[in-house]
C-alpha positions as CSV (number, residue, x, y, z in Angstrom):
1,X,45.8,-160.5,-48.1
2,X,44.4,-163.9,-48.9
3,X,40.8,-164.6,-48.7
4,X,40.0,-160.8,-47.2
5,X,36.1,-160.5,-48.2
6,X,35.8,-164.0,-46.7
7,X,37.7,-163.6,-43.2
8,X,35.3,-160.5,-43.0
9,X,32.2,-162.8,-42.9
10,X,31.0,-165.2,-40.2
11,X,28.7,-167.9,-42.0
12,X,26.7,-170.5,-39.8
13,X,26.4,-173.4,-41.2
14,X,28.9,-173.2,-43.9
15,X,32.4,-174.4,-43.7
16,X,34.6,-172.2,-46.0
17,X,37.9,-174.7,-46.1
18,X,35.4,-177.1,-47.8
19,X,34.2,-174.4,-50.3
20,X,37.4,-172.9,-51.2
21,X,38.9,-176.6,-51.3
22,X,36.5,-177.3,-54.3
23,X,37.1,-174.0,-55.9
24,X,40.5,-174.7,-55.6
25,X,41.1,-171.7,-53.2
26,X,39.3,-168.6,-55.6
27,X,37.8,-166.7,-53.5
28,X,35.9,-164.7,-55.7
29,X,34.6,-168.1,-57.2
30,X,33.4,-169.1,-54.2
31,X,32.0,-165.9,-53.3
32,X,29.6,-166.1,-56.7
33,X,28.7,-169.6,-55.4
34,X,27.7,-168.2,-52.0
35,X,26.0,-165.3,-53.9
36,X,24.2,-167.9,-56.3
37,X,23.4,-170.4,-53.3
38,X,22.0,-167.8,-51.7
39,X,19.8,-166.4,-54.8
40,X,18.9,-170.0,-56.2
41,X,17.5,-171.5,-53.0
42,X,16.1,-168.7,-51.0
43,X,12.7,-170.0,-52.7
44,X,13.2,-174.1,-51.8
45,X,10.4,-173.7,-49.0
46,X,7.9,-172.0,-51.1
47,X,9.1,-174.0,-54.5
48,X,8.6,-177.9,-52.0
49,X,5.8,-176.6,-50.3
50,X,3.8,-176.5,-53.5
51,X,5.1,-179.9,-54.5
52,X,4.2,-181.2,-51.2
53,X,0.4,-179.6,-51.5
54,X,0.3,-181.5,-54.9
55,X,1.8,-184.6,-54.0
56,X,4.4,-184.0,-56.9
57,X,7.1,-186.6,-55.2
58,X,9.2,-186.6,-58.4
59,X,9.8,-183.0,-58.0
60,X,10.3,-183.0,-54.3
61,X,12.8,-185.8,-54.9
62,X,14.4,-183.4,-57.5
63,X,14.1,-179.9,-55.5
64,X,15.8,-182.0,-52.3
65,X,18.5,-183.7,-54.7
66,X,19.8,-180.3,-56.1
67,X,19.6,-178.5,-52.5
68,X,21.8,-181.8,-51.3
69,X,24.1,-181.2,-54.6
70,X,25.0,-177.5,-54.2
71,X,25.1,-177.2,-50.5
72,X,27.9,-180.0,-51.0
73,X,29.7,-177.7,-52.6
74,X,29.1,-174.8,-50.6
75,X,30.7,-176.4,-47.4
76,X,27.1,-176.3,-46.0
77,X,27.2,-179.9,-44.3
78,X,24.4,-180.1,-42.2
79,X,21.9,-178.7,-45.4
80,X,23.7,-181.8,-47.2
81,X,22.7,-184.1,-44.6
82,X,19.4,-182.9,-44.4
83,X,18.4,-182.4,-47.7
84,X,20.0,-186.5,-48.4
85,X,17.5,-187.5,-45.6
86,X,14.7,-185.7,-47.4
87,X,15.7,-187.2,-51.1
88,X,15.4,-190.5,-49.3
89,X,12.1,-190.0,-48.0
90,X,10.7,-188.6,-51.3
91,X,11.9,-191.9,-53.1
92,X,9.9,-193.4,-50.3
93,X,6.7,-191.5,-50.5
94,X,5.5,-191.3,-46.8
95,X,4.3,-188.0,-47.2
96,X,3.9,-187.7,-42.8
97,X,8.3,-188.3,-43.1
98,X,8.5,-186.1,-45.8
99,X,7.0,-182.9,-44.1
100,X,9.0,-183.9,-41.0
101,X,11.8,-183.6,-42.7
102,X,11.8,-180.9,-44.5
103,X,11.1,-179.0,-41.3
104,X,14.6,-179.7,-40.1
105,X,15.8,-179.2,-43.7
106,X,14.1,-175.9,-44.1
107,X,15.6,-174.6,-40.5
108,X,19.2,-175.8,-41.5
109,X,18.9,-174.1,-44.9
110,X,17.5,-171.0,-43.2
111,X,19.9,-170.7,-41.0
112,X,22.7,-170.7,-43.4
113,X,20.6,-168.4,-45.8
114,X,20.4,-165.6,-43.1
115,X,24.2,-165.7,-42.3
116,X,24.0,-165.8,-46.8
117,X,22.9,-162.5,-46.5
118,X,26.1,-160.8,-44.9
119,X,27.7,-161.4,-48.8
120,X,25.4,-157.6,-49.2
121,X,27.4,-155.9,-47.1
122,X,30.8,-156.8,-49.3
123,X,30.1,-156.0,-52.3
């Protein structure tokens, strides 16, 4: 049955298509990227917040940048969009913006790690 650990899962925030569309319909590719999403970024907030409390904007720029990369290619659109908005705003530097947006990036990301964790149950 095509795609059976995947039909079993219901994933806010992610839009499979788009994820097996770039991994050319594996599914157990795709289900290592959800696994390694899921393991690589659980830590953003903690990992930004310390950038933030140091006003390290080159490594907020770069934590946002490779959030924005690899939820491109997890089908995890509104993290994208977010996490572009945030890049942005690090170039920028207006450290008010910044924390404003990574609130809403943090809740989008959040959202899609908690429906990440449903990939335990599958094995």
């Amino acid at each position: 049955r095509k795609h059976s650990k995947l039909s079993k899962l219901s994933l806010p925030g992610i839009d499979i298509n788009v994820g097996l569309k770039i991994t050319q319909d594996n599914e157990a590719l795709y289900l290592r990227l959800l696994r390694k999403f899921k393991d690589g970024e659980e830590d953003f907030g903690y990992k930004f917040n310390q950038a933030y409390a140091s006003k390290d904007l080159k490594t907020m720029e770069r934590l946002a940048h490779t959030l924005k990369g690899v939820a491109a290619n997890m089908g995890a659109k509104n993290v994208q969009d977010e996490a572009q908005k945030l890049e942005f705003l690090c170039q920028e530097g207006d450290l008010t913006e910044i924390n404003e947006q990574y609130r809403l990036t943090l809740t989008a990301l959040t959202s899609v790690l908690t429906g990440l964790q449903q990939l335990n149950k599958i094995g």
